[in-house]
N, C-alpha and C positions, 0 to 999 in steps of 0.2 A: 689505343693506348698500349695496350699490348705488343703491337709490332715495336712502337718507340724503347719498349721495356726491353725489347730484346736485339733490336737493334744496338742502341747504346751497351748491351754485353757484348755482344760480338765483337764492338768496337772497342770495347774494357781488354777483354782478351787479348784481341791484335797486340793493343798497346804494351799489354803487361809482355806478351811473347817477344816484342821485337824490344822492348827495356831489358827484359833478362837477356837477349842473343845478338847482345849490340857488338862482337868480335867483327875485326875485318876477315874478309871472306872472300876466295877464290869464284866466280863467275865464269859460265859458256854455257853457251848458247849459240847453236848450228856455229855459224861462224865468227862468231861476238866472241872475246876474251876480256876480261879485268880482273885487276887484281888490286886488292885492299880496299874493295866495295863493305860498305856498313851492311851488316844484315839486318838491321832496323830499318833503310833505307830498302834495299832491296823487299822486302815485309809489307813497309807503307806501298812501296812501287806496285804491288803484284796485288794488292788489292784495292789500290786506286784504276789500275785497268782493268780489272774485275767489273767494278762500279760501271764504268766507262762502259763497257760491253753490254751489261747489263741494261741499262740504263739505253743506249742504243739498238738494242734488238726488241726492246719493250713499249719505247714511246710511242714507235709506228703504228703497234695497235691500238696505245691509250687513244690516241686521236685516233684512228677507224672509231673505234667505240663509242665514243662522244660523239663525231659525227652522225653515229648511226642512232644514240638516245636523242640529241638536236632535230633530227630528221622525224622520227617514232612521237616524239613529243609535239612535234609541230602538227602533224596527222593527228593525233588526239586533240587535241586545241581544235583542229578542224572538222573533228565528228561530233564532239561535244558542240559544236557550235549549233550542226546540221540537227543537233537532237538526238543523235546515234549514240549507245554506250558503246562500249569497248570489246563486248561480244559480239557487237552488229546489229543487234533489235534496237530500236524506240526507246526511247528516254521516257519514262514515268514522267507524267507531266508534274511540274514542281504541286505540289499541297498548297492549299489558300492559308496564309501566313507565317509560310516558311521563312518569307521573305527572297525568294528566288524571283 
């Protein structure tokens, strides 16, 4: 909840900066020229690529990671079967009316 809390400022912020600095605006870049570009436009543009990059250098790992809890989880599912805890010794055998 927290991230969303500060997320949505972040996003408050943007907004209110690129509303106050909405003047047209000279642009270059290496070899890119415009002229009478919105700087609210240019604002939204540079942190909509932001996201983009973001968001692409990051996914790669979410899925490693999940693969590898998918993976971790399944191995547990398969010692707990064999009677193995998760340190490697013997499972306690269940107690008579634990309902195990």
């Amino acid at each position: 909840m927290l991230r969303l809390v500060g997320l949505f400022l972040l996003c408050l912020a943007v907004a209110v900066f690129a509303v106050q600095n909405d003047r047209p605006v000279r642009l270059v870049f290496l070899w890119l020229k415009a002229r009478g570009v919105n700087l609210a436009v240019l604002v939204f543009a540079a942190v909509l690529l932001g996201a983009v990059a973001v968001l692409g250098l990051g996914l790669p790992e979410v899925a490693r990671l999940r693969r590898r809890i998918a993976a971790l989880t399944e191995e547990l599912e398969w010692a707990q079967g064999q009677g193995v805890e998760a340190a490697g010794r013997p499972a306690d055998p269940p107690t008579p009316g634990s309902g195990s």
